[in-house]
NUKE-281072 format. One record per residue (C-alpha): residue number from 1; x, y, z. Coordinates in steps of 0.05 Angstrom, whole numbers, plus 5000, padded with zeros to 4 digits. Layout:
BEGIN
(NUM; (X; Y; Z))
...
This chain:
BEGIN
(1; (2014; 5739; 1999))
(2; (2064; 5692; 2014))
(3; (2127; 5713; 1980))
(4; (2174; 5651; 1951))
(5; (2240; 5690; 1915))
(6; (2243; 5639; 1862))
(7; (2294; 5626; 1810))
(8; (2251; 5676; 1760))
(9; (2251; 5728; 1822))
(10; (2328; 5721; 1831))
(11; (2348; 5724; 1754))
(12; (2306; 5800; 1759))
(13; (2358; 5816; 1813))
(14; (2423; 5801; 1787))
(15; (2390; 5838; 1721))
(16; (2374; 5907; 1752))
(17; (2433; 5907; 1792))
(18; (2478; 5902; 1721))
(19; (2427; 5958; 1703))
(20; (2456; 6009; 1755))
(21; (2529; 6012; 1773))
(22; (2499; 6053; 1843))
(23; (2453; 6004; 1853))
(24; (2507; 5948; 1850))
(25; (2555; 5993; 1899))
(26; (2495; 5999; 1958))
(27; (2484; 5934; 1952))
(28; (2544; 5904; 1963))
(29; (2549; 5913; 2044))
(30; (2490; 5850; 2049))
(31; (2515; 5820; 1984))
(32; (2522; 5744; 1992))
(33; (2524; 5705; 1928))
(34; (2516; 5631; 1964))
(35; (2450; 5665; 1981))
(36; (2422; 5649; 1907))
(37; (2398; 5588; 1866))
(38; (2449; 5549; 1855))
(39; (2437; 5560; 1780))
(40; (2453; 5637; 1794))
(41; (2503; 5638; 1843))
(42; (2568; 5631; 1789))
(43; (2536; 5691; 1760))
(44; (2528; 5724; 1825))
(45; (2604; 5711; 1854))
(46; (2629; 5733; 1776))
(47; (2599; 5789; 1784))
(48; (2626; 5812; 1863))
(49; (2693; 5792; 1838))
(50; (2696; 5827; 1766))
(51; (2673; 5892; 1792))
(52; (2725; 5878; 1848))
(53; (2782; 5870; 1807))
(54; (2769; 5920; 1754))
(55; (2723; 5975; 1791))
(56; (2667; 5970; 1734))
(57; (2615; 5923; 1719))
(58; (2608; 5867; 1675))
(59; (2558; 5874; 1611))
(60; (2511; 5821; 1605))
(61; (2541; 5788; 1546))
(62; (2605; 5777; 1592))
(63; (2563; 5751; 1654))
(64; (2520; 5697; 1601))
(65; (2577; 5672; 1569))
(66; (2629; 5651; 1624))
(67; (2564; 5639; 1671))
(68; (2517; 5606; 1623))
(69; (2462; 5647; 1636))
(70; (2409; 5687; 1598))
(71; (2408; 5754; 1637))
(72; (2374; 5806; 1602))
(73; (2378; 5872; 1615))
(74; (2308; 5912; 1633))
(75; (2274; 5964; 1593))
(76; (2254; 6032; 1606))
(77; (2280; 6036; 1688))
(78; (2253; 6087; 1726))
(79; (2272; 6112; 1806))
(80; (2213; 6080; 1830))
(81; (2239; 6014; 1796))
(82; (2308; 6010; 1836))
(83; (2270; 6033; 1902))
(84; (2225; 5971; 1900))
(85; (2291; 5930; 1882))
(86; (2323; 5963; 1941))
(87; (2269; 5940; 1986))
(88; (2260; 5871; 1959))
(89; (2332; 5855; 1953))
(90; (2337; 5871; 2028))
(91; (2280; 5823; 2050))
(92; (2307; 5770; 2001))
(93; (2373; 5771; 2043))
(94; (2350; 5766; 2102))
(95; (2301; 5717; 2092))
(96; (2352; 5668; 2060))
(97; (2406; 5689; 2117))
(98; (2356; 5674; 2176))
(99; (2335; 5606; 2140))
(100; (2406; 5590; 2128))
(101; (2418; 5602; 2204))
(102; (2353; 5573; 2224))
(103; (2386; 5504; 2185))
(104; (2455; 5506; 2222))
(105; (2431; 5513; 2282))
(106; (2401; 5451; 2298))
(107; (2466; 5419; 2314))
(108; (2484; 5480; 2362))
(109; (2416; 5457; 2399))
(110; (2437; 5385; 2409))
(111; (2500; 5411; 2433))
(112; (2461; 5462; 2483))
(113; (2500; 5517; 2449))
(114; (2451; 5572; 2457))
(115; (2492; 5630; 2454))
(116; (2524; 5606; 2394))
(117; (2445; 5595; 2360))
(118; (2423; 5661; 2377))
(119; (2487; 5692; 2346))
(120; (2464; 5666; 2284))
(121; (2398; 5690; 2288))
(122; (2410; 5767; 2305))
(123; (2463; 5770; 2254))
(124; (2416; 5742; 2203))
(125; (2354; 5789; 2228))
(126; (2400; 5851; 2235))
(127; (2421; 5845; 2156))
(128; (2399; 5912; 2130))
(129; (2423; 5963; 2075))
(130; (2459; 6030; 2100))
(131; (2393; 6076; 2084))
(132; (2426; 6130; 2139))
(133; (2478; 6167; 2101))
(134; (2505; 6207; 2166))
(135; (2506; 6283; 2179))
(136; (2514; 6333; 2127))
(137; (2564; 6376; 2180))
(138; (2549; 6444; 2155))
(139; (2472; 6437; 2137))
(140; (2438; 6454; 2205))
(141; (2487; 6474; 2264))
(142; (2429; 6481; 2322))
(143; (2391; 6423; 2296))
(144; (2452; 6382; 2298))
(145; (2466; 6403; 2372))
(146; (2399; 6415; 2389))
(147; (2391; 6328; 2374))
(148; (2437; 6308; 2411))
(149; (2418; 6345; 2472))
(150; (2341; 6325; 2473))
(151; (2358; 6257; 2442))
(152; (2420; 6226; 2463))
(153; (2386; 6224; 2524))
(154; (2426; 6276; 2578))
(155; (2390; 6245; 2639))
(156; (2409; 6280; 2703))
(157; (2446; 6234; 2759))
(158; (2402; 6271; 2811))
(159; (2469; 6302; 2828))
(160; (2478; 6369; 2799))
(161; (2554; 6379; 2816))
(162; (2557; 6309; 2779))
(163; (2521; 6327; 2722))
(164; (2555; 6395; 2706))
(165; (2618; 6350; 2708))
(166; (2586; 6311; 2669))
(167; (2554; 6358; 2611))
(168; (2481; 6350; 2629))
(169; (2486; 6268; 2658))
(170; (2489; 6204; 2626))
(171; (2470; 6191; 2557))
(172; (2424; 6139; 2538))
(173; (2466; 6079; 2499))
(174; (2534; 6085; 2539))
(175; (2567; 6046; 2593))
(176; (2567; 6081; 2657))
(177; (2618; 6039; 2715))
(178; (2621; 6058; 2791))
(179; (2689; 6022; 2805))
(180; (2708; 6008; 2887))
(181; (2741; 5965; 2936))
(182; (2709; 5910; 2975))
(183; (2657; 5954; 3020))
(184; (2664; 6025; 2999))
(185; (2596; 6034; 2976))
(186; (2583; 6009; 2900))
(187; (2514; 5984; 2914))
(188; (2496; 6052; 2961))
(189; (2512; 6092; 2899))
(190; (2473; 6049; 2853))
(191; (2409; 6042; 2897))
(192; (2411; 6119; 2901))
(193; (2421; 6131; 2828))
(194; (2361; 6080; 2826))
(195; (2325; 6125; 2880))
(196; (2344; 6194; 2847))
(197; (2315; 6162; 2769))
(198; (2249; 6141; 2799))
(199; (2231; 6202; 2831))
(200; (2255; 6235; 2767))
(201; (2196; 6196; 2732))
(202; (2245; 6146; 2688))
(203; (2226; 6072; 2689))
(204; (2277; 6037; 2730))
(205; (2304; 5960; 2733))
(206; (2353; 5947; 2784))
(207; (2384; 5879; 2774))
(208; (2424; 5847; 2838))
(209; (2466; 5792; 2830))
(210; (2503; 5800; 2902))
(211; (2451; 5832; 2956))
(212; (2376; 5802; 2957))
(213; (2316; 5839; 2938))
(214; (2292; 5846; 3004))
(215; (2361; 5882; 3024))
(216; (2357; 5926; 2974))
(217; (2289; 5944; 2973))
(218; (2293; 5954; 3046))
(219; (2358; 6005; 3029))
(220; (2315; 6038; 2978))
(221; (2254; 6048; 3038))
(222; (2302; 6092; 3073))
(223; (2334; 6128; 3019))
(224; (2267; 6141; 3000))
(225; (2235; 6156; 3070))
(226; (2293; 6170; 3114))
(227; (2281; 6135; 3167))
(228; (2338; 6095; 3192))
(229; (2346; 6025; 3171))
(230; (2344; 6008; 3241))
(231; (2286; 6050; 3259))
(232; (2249; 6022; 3188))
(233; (2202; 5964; 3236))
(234; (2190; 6011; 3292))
(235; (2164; 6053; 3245))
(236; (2130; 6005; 3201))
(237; (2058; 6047; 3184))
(238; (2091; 6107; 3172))
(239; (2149; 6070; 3119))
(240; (2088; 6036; 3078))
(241; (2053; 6109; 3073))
(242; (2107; 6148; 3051))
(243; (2128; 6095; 3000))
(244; (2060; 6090; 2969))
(245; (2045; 6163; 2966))
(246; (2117; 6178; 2934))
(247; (2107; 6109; 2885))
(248; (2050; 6149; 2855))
(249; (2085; 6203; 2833))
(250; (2153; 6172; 2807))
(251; (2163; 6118; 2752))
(252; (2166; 6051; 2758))
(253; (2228; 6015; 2803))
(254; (2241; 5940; 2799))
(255; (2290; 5906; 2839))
(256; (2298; 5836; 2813))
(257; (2349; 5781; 2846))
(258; (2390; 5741; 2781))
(259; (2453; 5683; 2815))
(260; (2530; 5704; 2799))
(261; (2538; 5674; 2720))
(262; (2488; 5699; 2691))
(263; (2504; 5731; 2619))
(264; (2475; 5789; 2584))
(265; (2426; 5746; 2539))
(266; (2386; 5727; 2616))
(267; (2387; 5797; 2619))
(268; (2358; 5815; 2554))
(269; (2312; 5762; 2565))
(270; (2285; 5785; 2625))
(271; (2274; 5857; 2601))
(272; (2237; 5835; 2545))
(273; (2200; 5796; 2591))
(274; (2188; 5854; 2641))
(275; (2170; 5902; 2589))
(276; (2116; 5852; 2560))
(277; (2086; 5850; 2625))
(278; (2078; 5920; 2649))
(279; (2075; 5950; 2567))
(280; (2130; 6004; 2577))
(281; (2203; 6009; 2562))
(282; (2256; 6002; 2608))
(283; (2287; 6079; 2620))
(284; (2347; 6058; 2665))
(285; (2383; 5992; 2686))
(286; (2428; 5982; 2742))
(287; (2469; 5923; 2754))
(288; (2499; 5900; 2817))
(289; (2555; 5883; 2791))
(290; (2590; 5865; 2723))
(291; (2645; 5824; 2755))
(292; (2593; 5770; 2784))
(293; (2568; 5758; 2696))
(294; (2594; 5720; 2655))
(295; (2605; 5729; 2578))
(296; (2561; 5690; 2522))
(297; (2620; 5652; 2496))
(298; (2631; 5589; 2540))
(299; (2698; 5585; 2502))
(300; (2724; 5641; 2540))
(301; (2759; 5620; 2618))
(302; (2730; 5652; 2672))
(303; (2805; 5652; 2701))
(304; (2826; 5709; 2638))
(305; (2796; 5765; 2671))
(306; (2819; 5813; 2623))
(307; (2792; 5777; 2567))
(308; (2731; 5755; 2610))
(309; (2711; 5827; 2626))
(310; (2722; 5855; 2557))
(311; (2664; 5812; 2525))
(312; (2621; 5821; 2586))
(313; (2635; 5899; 2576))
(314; (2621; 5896; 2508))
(315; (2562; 5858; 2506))
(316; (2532; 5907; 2566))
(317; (2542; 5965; 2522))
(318; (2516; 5934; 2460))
(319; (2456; 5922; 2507))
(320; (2444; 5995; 2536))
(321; (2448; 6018; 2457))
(322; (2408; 5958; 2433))
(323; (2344; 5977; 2501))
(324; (2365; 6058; 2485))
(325; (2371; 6071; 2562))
(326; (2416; 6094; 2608))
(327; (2463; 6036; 2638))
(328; (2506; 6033; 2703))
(329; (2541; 5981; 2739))
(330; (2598; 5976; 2784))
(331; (2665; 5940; 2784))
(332; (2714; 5916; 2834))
(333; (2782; 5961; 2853))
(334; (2845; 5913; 2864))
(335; (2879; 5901; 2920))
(336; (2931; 5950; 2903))
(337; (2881; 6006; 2910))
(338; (2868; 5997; 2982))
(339; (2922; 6039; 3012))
(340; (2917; 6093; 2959))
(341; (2874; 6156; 2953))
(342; (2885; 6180; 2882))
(343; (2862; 6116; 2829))
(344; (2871; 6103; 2763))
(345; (2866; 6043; 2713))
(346; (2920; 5999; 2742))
(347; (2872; 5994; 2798))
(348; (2823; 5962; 2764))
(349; (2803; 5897; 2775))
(350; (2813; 5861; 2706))
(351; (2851; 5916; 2681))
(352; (2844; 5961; 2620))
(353; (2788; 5924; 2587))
(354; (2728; 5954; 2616))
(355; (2762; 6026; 2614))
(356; (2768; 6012; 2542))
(357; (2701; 5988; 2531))
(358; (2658; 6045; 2585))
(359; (2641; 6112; 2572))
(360; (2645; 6138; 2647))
(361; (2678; 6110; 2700))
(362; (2678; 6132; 2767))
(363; (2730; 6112; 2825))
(364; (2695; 6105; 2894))
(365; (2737; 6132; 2947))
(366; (2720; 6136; 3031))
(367; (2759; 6129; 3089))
(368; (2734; 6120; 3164))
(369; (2738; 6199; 3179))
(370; (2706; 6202; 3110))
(371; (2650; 6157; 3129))
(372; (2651; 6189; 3205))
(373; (2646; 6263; 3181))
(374; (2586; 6231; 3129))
(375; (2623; 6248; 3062))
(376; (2635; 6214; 2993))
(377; (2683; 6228; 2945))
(378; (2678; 6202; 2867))
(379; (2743; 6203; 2824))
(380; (2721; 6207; 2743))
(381; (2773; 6162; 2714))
(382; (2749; 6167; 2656))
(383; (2695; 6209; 2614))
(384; (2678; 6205; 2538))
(385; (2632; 6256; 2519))
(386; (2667; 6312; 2577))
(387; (2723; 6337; 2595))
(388; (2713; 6315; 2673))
(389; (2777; 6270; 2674))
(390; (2814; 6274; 2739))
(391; (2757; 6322; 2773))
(392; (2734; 6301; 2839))
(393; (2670; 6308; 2862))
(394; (2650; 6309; 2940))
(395; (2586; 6291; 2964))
(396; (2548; 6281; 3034))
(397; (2529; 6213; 3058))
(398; (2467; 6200; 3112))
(399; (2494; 6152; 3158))
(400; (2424; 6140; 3180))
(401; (2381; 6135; 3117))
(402; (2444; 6116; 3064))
(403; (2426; 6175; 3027))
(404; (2480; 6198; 2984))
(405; (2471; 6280; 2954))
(406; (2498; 6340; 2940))
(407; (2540; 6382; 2999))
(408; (2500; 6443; 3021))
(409; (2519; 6503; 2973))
(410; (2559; 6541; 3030))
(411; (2607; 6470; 3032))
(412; (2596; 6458; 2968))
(413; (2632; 6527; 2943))
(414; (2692; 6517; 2987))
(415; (2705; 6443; 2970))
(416; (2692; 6466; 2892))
(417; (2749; 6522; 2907))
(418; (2796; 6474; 2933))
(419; (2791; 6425; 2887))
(420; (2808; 6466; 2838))
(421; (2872; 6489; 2866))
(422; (2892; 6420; 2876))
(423; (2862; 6399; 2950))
(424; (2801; 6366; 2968))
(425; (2757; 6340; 3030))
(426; (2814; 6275; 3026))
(427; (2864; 6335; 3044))
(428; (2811; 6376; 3096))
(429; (2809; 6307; 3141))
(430; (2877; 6288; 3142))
(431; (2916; 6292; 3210))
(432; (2966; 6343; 3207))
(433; (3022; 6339; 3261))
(434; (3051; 6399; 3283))
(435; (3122; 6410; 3322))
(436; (3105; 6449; 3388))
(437; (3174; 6486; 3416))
(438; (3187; 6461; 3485))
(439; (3214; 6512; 3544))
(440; (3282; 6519; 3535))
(441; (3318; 6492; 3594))
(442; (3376; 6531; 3622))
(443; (3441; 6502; 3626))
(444; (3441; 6500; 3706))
(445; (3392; 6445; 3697))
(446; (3425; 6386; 3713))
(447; (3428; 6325; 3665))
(448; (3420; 6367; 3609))
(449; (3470; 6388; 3556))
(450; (3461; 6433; 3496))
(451; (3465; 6393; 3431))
(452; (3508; 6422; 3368))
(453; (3459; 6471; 3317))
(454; (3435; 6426; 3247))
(455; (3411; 6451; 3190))
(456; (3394; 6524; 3232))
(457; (3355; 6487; 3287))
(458; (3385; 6481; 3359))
(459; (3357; 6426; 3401))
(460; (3365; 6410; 3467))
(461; (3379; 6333; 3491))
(462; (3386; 6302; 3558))
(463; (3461; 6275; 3572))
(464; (3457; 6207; 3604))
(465; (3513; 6193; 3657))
(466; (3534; 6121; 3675))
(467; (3575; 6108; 3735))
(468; (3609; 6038; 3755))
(469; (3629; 6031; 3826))
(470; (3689; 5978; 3825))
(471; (3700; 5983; 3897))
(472; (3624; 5966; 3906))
(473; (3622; 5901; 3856))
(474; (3688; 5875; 3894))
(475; (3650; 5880; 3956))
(476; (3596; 5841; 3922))
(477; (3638; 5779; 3899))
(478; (3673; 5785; 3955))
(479; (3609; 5768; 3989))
(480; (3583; 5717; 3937))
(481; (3647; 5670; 3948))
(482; (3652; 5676; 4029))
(483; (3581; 5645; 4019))
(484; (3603; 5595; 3978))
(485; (3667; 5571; 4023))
């Protein structure tokens, strides 16, 4: 049955809704009185406003006579009555909101202004009443905590000294952001966050935008074997054996290739795509990196970085709630971070508007002794849902295989100790020069002289002696002008 929402139909609306002041109230969040017959839609906007102005509702005598309408108002209501209404009032509005949008966007079209169209549309299919009332605080303590714990997602990193920084992991829904300079390691971490999810059993996408698939996947091979990169041909049968037997245990991992530009509706796309093809939902999606996308608006410059990366930001988030999965990416430190080892937002590239926007976000820091001694370190900048901010967390880095994990627990419990008075593996590799006392010379040495005490040290200096001969230099121009002559 093919439903038509009349004049007849509309008329029965505006009726119950005068019927029950409650009904009016929870209606009024999708309320849209240009979405009636034109013959109903004085009476509609009369009614928004009155109740507006004066916090009560009009009777129908009121609404008929400065309307010129012939509401009437329904007999014997029951609850069942004003659930159907609810219901049908809902579809109504979204039905006439999507054609609405359906109409204006043919001129976006002709003007290839896609983004703009499909604005229109999920704003018109997303109309819904607020049936979700919240959380009654006090009713059910462990259920309550209980929920958010099983599902808000809590999926482990892989890392455990991570995740207890971390409360359990990363939820599903949030904005997770590996920030580092030009080469410190953004796409090791997220291949091995990619590595440590699939073996975990989650459903992995990893989207690259920078590296090529064959790069990556090649990375992932000896993450996942470890075997050297550079040992990976040599040892070609014995790669393609441990990957299969290991792929049939762990969830799915896709590593898909997308140019620099791309925005987050080619993203969506292609995970509705994806999910189509292999019929199950995406777990966990890794991008490579949100600097390289572009936001939906073509109004915005891609020379306003802050404003740039705020809609990007936004939009990636509204995507990791919109899939329910757990969402990472990594961004680029400024030049200004290069020469320190303690970041925070200023360093940034774009500044404060993808701190703002991101749940966690985690500063990448490594040095050459670092990177020599095979260590890691991640700064959380910033954590919503922990109280990690400013922690540091150490881990150990395969030179060989590029697998990044946890420091052994005998390292681990003296780099945990020190960080927490203040010191960490940055401090343990730093040169330390110390002064070494020389043998004091005795003052029958010649060509030495003892200096003057400062500040309760005594040092001892050589004295430099200059001698001029004047006899000699005579002698010598002397010489120099009986040549001459």
């Amino acid at each position: 049955m093919i439903k038509t929402y009349d004049y007849e139909v509309q008329k029965l609306y505006l009726e119950l809704m005068l019927a029950d002041a409650e009904v009016f109230v929870r209606c009024q969040g999708i309320f849209d009185h240009s979405l009636f017959d034109r013959k109903l839609q004085d009476a509609a906007e009369f009614m928004h406003e009155y109740a507006k102005g004066y916090n009560v509702l009009p009777d129908y005598e009121m609404v008929n006579a400065t309307c010129r309408t012939e509401l009437v108002r329904p007999n014997d209501l029951k609850d069942g009555h004003m659930d159907w209404f609810m219901d049908e009032f809902e579809k109504f509005t979204q039905h006439k909101a999507l054609e609405r949008a359906i109409i204006q966007s043919a001129d976006l079209l002709e003007k290839h202004d896609y983004g703009a169209v499909e604005v229109l549309i999920k704003e018109a299919v997303q109309i819904g009443l607020a049936r979700d009332m919240g959380t009654d605080y006090f009713a059910d303590p462990r259920g309550r905590l209980m929920g958010i714990k099983d599902k808000n997602g809590q999926v482990s990193t892989g890392w455990p000294s991570m995740d207890r920084r971390l409360f359990g992991g990363f939820n599903r829904g949030e904005l997770n952001i590996f920030a580092g300079g030009s080469g410190a390691g953004k796409s090791l971490f997220l291949a091995n966050l990619g590595v440590n999810f699939a073996l975990a059993g989650l459903n992995v996408v990893y989207l690259t935008l920078e590296l090529s698939e064959a790069l990556v996947s090649m990375r992932i091979d000896a993450m996942l074997t470890g075997i050297a990169t550079k040992d990976i041909f040599k040892d070609l049968d014995d790669v393609e054996m441990k990957v299969k037997i290991i792929g049939k245990k762990s969830g799915l991992l896709q590593v898909k290739y997308m140019p620099s530009g791309k925005t987050a509706n080619d993203i969506r796309a292609y995970l509705k795509e994806y999910e189509i093809k292999v019929g199950k939902k995406v777990d966990v999606l890794l991008v490579d990196y949100l600097d390289l996308l572009m936001p939906l608006s073509k109004k915005i410059s891609p020379a306003d970085l802050f404003i740039k990366d705020k809609y990007v930001s936004e939009e990636l988030r509204n995507l990791a709630v919109e899939k329910n999965c757990v969402f990472v990416t990594a961004a680029q430190l400024n030049r200004g971070a290069v020469e320190e080892v303690e970041f925070d937002h200023s360093h940034i590239s774009g500044g404060l508007s993808k701190i703002q926007t991101a749940d966690n976000v985690f500063g990448i820091f490594t040095s050459r002794a670092m990177r020599e001694r095979g260590r890691y370190q991640l700064q959380l900048m910033k954590t919503r849902s922990s109280s990690g901010v400013g922690m540091k967390i150490d881990l150990e880095f395969n030179l060989e295989s590029l697998k990044i994990s946890d420091l052994p627990e005998d390292e681990q419990e003296s780099t945990n100790g020190a960080s927490r008075g203040g010191s960490s593996i940055i401090e343990q590799i730093k040169r330390k020069t110390e002064l070494t006392t020389r043998e004091e010379p005795s003052d029958s040495k010649p060509g030495w002289e003892r200096a003057e005490p400062k500040d309760g040290f005594s040092l001892d200096k050589p004295k430099v002696r200059a001698q001029v001969e004047s006899t000699k230099l005579r002698e010598i121009l002397n010489s120099m002008n009986t040549d001459e002559e």
